[in-house]
VOSEPA-846541 format. One record per atom (N, C-alpha, C): x, y, z; residue in one letter. Coordinates in pm, whole numbers, padded with zeros to 5 digits, always signed. Atoms other than C-alpha are relative to their C-alpha. Layout:
XYZa ...
end
This chain:
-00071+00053-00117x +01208-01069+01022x +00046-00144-00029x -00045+00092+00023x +01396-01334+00992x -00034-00136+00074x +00033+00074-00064x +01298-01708+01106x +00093-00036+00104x -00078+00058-00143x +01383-01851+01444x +00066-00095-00009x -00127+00116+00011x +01694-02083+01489x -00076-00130+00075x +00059+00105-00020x +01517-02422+01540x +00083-00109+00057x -00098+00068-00031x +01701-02616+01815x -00049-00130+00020x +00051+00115-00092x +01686-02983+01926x +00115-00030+00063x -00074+00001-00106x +01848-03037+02266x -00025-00191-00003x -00012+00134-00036x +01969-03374+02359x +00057-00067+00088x -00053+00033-00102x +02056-03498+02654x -00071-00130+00077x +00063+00081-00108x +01987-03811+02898x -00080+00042+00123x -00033-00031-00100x +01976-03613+03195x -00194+00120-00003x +00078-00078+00017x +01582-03456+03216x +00011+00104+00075x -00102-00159-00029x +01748-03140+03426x +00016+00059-00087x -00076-00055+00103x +01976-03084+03159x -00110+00040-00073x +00097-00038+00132x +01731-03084+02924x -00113+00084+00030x +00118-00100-00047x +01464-02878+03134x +00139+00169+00011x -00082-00098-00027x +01751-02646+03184x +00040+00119-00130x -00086-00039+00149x +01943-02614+02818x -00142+00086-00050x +00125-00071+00079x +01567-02546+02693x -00033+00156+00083x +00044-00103-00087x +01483-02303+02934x +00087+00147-00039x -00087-00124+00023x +01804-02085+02871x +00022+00004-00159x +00019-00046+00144x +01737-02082+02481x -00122+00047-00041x +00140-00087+00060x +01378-02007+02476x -00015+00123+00114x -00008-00204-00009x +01440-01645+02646x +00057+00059-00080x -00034-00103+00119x +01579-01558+02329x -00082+00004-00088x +00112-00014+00119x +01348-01424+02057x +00047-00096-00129x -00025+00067+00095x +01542-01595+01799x +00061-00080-00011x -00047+00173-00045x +01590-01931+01919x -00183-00041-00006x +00133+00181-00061x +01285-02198+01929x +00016-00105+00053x -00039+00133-00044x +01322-02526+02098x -00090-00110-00114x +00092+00097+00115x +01185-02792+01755x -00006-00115+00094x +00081+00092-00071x +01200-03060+02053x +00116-00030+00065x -00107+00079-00092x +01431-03279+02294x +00003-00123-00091x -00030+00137+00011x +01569-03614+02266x +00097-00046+00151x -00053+00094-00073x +01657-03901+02566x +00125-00017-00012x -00085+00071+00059x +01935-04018+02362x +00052+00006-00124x +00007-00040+00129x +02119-04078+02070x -00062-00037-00137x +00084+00075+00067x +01887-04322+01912x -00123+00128-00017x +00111-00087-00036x +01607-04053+02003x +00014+00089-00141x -00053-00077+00090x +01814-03776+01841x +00007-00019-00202x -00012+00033+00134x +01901-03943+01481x -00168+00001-00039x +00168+00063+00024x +01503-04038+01443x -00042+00171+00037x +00079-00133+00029x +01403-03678+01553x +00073+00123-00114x -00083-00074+00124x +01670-03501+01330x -00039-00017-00163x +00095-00028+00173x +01537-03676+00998x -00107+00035+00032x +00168-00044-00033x +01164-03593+01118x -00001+00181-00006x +00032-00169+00021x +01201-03227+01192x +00124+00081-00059x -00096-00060+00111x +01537-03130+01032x +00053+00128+00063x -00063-00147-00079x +01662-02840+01314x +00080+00065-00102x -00106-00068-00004x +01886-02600+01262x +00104-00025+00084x -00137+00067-00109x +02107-02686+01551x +00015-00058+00088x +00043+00073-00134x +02124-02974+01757x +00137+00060+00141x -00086-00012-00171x +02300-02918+02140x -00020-00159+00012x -00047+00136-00016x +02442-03284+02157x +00099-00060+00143x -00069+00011-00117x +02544-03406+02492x +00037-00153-00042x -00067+00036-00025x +02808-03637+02505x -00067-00172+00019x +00060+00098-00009x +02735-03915+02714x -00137-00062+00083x +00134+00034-00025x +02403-04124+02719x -00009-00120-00037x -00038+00175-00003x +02302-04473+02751x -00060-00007-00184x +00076+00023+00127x +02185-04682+02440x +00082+00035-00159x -00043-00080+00043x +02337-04448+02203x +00047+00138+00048x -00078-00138-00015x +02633-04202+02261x -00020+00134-00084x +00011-00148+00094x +02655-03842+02115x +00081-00076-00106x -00101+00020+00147x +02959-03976+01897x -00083-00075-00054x +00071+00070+00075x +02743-04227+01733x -00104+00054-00053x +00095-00065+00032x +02461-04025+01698x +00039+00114-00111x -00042-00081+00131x +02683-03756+01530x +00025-00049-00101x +00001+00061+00117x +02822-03988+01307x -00099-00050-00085x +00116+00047+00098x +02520-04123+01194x -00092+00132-00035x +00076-00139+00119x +02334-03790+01136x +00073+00072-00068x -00128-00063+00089x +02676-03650+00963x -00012-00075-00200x +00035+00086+00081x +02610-03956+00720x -00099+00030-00054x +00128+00041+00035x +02264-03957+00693x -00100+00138-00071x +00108-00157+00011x +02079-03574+00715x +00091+00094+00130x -00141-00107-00056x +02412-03339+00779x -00055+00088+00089x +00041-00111-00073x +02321-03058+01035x +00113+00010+00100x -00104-00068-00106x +02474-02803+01274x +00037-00074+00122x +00011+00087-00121x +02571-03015+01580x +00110+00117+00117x -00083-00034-00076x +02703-02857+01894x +00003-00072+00143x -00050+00094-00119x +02881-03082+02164x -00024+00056+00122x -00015-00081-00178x +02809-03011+02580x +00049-00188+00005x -00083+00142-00074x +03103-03211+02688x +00075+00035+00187x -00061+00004-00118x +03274-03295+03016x +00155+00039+00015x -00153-00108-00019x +03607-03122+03102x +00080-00153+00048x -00075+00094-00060x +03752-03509+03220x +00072-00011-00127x -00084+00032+00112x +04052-03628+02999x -00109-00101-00078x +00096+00097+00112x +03786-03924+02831x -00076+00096-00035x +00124-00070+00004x +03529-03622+02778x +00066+00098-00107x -00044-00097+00065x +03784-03382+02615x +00026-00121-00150x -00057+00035+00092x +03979-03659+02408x -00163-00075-00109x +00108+00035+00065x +03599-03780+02279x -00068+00156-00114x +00060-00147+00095x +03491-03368+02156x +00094+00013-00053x -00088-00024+00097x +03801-03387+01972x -00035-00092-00074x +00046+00093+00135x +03699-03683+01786x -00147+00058-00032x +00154-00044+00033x +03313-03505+01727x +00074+00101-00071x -00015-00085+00063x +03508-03227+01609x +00034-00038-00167x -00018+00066+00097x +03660-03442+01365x -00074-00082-00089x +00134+00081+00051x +03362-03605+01273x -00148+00107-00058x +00139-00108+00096x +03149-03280+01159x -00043+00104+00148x +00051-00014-00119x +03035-03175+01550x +00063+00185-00077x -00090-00135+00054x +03090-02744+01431x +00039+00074+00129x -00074-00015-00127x +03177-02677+01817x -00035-00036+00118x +00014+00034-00120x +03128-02755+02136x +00040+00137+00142x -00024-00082-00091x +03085-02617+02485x +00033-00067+00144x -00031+00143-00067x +03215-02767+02821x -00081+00045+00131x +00059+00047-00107x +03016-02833+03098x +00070+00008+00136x -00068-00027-00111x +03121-02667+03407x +00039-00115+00109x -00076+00086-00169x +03082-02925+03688x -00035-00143-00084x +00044+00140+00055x +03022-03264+03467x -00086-00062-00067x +00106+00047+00052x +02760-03456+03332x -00131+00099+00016x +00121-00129-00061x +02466-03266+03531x +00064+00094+00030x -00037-00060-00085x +02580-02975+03607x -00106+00128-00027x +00088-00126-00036x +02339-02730+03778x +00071+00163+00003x -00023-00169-00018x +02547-02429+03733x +00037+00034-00177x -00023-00070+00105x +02517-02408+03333x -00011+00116-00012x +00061-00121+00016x +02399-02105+03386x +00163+00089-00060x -00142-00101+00000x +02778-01976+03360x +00019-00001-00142x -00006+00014+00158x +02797-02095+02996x -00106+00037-00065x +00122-00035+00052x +02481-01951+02910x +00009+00080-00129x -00003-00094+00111x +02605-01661+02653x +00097-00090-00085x -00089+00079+00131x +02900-01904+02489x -00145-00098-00033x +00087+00065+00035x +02645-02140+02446x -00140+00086-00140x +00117-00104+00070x +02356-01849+02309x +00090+00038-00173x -00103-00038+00139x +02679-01743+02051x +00009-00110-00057x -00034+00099+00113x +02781-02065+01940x -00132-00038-00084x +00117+00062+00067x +02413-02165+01860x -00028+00115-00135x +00023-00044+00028x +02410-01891+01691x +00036+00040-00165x -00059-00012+00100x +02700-01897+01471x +00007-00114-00089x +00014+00155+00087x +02645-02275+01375x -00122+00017-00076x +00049+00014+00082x +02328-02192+01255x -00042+00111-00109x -00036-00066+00109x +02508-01966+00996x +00084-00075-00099x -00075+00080+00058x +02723-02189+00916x -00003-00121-00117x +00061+00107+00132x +02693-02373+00537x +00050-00139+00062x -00056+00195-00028x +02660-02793+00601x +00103-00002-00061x -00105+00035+00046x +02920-02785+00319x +00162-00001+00046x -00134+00016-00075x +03184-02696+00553x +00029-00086+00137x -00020+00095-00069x +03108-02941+00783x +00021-00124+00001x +00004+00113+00053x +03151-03208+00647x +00132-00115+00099x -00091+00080-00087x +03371-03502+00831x +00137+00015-00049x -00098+00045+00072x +03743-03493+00828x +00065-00138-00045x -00059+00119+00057x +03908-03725+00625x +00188-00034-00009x -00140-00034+00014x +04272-03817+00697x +00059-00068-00190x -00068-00019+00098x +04482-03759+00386x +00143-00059-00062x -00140+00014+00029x +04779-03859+00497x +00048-00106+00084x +00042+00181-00013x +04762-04282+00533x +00159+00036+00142x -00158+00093-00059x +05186-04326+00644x +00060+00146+00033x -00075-00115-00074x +05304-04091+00903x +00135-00047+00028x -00161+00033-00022x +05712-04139+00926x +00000+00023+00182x +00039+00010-00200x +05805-04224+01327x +00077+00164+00001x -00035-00132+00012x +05903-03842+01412x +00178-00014+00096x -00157+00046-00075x +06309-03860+01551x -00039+00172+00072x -00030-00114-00111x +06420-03561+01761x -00012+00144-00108x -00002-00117+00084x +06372-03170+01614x +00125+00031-00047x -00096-00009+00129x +06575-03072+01332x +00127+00089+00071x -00110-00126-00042x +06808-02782+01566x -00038-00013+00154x +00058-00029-00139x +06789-02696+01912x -00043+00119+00000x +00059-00077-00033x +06729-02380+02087x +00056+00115-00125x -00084-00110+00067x +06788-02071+01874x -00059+00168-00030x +00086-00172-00041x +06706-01658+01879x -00033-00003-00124x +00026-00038+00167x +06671-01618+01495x -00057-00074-00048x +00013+00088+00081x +06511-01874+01405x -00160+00021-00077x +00096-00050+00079x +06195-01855+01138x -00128-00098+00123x +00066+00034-00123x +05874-01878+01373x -00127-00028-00072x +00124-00021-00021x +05494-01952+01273x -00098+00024+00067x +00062-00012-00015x +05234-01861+01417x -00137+00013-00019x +00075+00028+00063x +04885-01985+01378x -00149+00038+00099x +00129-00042-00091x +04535-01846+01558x -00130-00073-00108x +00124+00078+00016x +04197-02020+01523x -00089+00012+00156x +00117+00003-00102x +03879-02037+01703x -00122-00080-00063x +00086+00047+00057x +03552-02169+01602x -00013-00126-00158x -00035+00056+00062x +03618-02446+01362x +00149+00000-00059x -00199-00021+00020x +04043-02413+01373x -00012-00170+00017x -00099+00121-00049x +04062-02810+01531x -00020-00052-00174x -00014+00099+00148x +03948-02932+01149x +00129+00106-00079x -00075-00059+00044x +04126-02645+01018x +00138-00021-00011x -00170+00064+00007x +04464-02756+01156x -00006-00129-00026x -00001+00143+00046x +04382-03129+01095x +00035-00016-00187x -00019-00031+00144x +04389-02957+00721x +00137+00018-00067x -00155-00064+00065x +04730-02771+00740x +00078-00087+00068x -00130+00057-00070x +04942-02927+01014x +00040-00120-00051x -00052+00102-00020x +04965-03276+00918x +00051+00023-00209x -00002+00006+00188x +05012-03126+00506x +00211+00023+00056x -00097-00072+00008x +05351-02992+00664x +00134-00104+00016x -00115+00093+00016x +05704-03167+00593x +00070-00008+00120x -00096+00011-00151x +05898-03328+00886x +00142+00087-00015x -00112-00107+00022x +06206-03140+00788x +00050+00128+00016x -00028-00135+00023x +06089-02818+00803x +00094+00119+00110x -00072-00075-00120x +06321-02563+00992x -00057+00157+00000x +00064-00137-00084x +06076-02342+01152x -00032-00068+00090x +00071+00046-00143x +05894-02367+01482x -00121+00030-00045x +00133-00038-00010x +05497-02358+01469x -00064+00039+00119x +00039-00015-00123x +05313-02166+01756x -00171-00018-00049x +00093-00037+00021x +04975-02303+01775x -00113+00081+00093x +00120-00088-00081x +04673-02040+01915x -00122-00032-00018x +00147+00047+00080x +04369-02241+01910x -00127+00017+00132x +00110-00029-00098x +04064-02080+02142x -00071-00110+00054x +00084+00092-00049x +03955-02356+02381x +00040-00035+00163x -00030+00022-00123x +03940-02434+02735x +00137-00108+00043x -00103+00093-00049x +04173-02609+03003x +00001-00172-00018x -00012+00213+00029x +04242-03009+02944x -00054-00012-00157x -00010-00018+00116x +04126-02965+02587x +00110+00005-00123x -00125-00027+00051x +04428-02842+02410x +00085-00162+00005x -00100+00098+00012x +04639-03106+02489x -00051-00132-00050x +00051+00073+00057x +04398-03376+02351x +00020-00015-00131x -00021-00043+00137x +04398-03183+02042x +00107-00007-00061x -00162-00001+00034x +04813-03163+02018x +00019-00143-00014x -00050+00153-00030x +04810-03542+02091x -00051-00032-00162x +00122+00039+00102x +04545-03597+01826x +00144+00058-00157x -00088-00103+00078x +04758-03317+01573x +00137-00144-00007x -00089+00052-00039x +05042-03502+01681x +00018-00153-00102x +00043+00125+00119x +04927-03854+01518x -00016+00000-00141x +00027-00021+00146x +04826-03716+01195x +00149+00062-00100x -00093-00093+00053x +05108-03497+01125x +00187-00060+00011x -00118+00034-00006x +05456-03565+01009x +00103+00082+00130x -00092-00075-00107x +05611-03282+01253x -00055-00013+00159x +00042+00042-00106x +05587-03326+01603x -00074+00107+00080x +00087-00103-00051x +05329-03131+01797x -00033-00049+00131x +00050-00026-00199x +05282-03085+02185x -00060+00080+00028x +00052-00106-00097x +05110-02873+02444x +00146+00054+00004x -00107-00082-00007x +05364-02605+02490x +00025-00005+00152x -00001+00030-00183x +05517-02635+02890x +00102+00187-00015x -00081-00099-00043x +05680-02325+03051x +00133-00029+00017x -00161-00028-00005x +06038-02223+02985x +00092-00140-00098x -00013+00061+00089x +06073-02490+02691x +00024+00079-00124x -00051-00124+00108x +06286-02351+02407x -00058-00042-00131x +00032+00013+00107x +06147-02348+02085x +00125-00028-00166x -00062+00124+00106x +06264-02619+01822x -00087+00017-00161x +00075+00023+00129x +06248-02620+01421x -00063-00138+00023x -00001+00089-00014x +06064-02882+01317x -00110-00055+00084x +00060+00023-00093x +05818-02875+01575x -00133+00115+00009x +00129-00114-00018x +05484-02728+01665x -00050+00027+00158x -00001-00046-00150x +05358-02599+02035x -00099+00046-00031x +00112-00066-00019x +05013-02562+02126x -00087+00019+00114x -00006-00095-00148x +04932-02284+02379x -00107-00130+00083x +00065+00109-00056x +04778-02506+02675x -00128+00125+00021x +00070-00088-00023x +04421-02355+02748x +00002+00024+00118x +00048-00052-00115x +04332-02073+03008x +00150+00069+00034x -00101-00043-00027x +04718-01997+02948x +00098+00127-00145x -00026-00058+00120x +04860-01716+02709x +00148-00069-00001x -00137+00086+00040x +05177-01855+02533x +00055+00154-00057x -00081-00074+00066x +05464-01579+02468x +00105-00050+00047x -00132+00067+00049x +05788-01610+02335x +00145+00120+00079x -00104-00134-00058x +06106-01420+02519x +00106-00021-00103x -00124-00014+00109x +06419-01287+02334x +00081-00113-00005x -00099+00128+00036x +06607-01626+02401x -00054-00086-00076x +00113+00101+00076x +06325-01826+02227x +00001-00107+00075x +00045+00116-00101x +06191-02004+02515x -00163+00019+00041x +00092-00027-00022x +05848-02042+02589x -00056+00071+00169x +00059-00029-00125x +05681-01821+02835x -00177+00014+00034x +00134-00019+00015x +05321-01929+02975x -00045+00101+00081x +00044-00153-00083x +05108-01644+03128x -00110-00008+00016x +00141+00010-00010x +04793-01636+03327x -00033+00161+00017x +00020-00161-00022x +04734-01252+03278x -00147+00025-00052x +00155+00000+00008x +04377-01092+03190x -00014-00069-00142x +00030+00052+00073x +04201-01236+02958x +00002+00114-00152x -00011-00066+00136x +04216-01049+02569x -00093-00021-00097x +00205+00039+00094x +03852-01033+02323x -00028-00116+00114x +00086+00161-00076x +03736-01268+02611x +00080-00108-00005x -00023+00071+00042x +03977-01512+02551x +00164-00033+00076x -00180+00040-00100x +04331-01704+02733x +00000-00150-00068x -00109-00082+00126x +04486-01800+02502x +00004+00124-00091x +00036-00140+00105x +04501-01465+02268x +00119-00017-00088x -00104-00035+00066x +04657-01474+01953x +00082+00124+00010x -00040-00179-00049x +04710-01096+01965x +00138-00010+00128x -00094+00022-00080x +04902-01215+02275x +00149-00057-00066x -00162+00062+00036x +05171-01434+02125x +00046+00097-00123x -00048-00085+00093x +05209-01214+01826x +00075+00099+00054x -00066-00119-00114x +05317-00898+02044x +00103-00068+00014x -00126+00022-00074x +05580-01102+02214x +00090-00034-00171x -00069+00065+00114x +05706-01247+01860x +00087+00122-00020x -00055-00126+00148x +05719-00856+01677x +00088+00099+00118x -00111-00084-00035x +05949-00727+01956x +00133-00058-00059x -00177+00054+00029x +06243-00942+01853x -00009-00066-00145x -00031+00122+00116x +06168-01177+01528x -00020+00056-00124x +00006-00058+00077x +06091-00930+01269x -00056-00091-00135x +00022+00052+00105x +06081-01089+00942x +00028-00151-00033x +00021+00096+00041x +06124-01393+01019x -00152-00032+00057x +00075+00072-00037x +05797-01448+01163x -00106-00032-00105x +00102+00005+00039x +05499-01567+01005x -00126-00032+00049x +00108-00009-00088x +05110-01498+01136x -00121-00047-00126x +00172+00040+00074x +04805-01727+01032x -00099+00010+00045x +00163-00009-00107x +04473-01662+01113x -00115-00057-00071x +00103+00101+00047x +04233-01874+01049x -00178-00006+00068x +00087+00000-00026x +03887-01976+01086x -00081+00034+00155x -00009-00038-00099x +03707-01813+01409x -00093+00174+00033x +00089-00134+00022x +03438-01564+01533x +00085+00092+00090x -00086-00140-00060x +03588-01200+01685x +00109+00088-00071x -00142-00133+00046x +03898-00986+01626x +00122-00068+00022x -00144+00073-00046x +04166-01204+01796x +00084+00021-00106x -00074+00022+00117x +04488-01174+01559x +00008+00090-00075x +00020-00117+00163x +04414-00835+01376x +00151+00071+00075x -00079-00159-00021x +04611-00594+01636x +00138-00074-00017x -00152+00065+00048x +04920-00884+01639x +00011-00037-00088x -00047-00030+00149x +04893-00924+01303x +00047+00141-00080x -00039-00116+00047x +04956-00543+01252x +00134+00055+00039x -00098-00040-00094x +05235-00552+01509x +00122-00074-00085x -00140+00116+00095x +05425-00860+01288x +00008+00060-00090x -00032-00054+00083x +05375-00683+00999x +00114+00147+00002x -00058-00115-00053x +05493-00347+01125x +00131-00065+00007x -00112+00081-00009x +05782-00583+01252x +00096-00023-00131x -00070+00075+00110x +05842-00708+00859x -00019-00094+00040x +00028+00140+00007x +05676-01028+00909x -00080+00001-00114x +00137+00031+00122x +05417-01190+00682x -00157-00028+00075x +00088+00049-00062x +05068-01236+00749x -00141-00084-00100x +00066+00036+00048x +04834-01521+00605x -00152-00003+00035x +00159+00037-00045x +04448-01506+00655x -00079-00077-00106x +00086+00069+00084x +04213-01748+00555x -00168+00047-00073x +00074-00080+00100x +03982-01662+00252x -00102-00061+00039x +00148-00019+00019x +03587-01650+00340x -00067-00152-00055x -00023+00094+00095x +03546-01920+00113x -00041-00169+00082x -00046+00116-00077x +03672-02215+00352x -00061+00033+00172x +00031-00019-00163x +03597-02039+00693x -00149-00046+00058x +00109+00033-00068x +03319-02212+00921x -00050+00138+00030x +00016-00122-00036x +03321-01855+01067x +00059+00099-00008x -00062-00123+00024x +03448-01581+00909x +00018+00101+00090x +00038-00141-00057x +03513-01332+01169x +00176+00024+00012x -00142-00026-00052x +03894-01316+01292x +00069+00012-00136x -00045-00088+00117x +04039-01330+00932x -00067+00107-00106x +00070-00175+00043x +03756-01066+00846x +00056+00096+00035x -00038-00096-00035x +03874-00877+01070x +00170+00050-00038x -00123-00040+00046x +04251-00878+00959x -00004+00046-00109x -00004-00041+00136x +04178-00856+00584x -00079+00149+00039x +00059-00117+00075x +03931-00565+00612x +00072+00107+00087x -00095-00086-00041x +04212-00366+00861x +00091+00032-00090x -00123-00012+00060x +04420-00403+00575x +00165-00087+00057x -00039+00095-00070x +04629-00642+00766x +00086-00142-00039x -00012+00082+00018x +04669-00911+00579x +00098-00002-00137x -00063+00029+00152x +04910-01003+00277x +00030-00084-00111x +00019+00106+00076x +04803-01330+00156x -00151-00024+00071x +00078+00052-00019x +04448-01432+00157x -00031-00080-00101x -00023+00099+00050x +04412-01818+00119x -00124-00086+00010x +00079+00125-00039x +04169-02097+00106x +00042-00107+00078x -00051+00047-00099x +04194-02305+00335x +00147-00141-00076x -00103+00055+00039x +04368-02575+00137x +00128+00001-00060x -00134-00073+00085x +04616-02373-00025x +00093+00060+00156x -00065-00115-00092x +04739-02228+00350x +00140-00114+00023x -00150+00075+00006x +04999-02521+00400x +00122-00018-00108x -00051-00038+00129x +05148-02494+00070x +00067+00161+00040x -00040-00171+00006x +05167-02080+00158x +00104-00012+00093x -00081-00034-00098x +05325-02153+00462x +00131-00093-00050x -00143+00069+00075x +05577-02415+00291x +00100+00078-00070x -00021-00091+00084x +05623-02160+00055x +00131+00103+00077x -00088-00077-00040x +05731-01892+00275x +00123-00052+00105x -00154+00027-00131x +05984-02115+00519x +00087-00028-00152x -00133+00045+00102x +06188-02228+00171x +00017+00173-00040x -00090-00055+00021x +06197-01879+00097x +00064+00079+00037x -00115-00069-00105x +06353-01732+00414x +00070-00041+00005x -00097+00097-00074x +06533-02007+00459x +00117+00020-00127x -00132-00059+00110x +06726-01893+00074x +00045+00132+00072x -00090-00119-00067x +06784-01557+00222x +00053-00008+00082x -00047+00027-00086x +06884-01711+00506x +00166-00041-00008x -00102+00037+00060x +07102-01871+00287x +00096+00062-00068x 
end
């Protein structure tokens, strides 16, 4: 039998922390290795007992979570998972933890305290679960790459039906993932990028802002009935599916949810492989579930392409598992090679185009 996932919970808030513990030790294969006050607490009990996966709350006096991550990222690497606050300072802070090693986060229904975790109880039970599968070596902090971002002028075309489309799905370690590809990609390029990245409401758009800074091409939250521009990237807002209509305008959609999930890649793909055929292209990237297999079968079917990321690089192999072992897939990449693939394939539609 395999040993128990050894957590340390950390929170200010002794609720929280009577709480978080409470709803991990009814699982057989969870332990609680201890609490921490703070983030001073935390760093000092992390080298001492060495968890498997801390639950890192946000904010606390003395020492913050971000400081605390950073310094045990530095010091004695481990799984870290964020309970943040859904406020714009709360989101745009778990995007910097993400960036800093944090391998996911979960958000905190009503705020700081909030007595109704109970609702996040199974994302919470999964993520702990899958972080502490997850090799330290892929957590490691990102590092930007790319010093001198050019000021971004207006997109390369306007609206247009034909035009070459990407499409990119992620979940479970995607925000480093795209911090990897998006900002590798040339301001010039004449495609559109759709990004599909699994995460709640007010989130997303932190992340696009963030994206946005690093990356030569310009990247937004995607708004309703906004036509899609080469040159440019769009990323679905959460709690909203993003599809594309035959004029190439964005359409958002609060319809059921798809594997559990609003945004659904699977979703935007479908709308792509009725009209875009071969020009589209479908990435799927790091991310636990299925999301991305059945609209990756639909683009292909279409005459699109479809890239999945190789095992290798993935925090959580599950979503481009599931495309490659459908047969699904027609490039499997490491992660650092996927911006290059996708460079690849816009120069060489863009000759046949020619």
């Amino acid at each position: 039998m395999a040993e128990a996932i050894r957590v340390l919970v950390v929170d200010d808030s002794a609720f929280m922390r009577h709480t978080i513990t409470t709803k991990l030790l009814n699982e057989a294969d969870i332990t609680i290795a201890d609490v921490a006050r703070d983030g001073f607490e935390a760093v000092r009990k992390v080298e001492s007992l060495r968890p498997d996966v801390v639950t890192m709350d946000v904010e606390m006096p003395r020492m913050d979570g971000l400081a605390a991550l950073e310094q045990i990222m530095r010091t004695n690497p481990c799984a870290v998972i964020m309970l943040s606050s859904t406020t714009i300072e709360g989101a745009a802070t778990t995007i910097r933890a993400l960036e800093l090693g944090a391998v996911d986060f979960v958000a905190k229904p009503s705020g700081s305290v909030s007595i109704d975790i109970s609702k996040v109880r199974e994302e919470l039970l999964s993520k702990v679960r899958h972080a502490a599968r997850t090799p330290l070596s892929r957590l490691r902090p990102f590092v930007n790459r790319h010093k001198v971002i050019p000021s971004k002028g207006p997109s390369l075309h306007g609206p247009a039906r034909c035009q070459k489309i990407i499409v990119v799905g992620s979940s479970t370690g995607g925000p480093k993932a795209l911090y990897e590809v998006v900002p590798s990609l040339p301001s010039d390029m004449p495609a559109t990028m759709l990004i599909i990245q699994h995460m709640p409401a007010g989130f997303t758009k932190s992340l696009a802002e963030r994206l946005n800074e690093l990356s030569q091409i310009a990247v937004k939250e995607a708004e309703d009935g906004e036509p899609l521009r080469h040159g440019m990237a769009l990323m679905a807002p959460g709690d909203f599916h993003l599809l594309v209509t035959s004029a190439g305008r964005v359409r958002l959609d609060r319809g059921p949810r798809v594997h559990g999930v609003r945004p659904s890649v699977d979703v935007t793909m479908e709308s792509l492989a009725k009209f875009t055929g071969a020009k589209c292209l479908g990435v799927v990237l790091t991310g636990m579930g299925t999301d991305g297999t059945y609209g990756a079968r639909l683009l292909r079917q279409a005459g699109g392409t479809v890239i999945a990321e190789d095992e290798s690089t993935c925090v959580v192999y599950g979503m481009p598992r599931s495309v490659v072992e459908t047969g699904n897939a027609d490039m499997i990449v490491p992660l650092p090679q996927v911006s290059e693939s996708i460079a690849s394939w816009v120069r060489d539609r863009t000759r046949n185009d020619g």
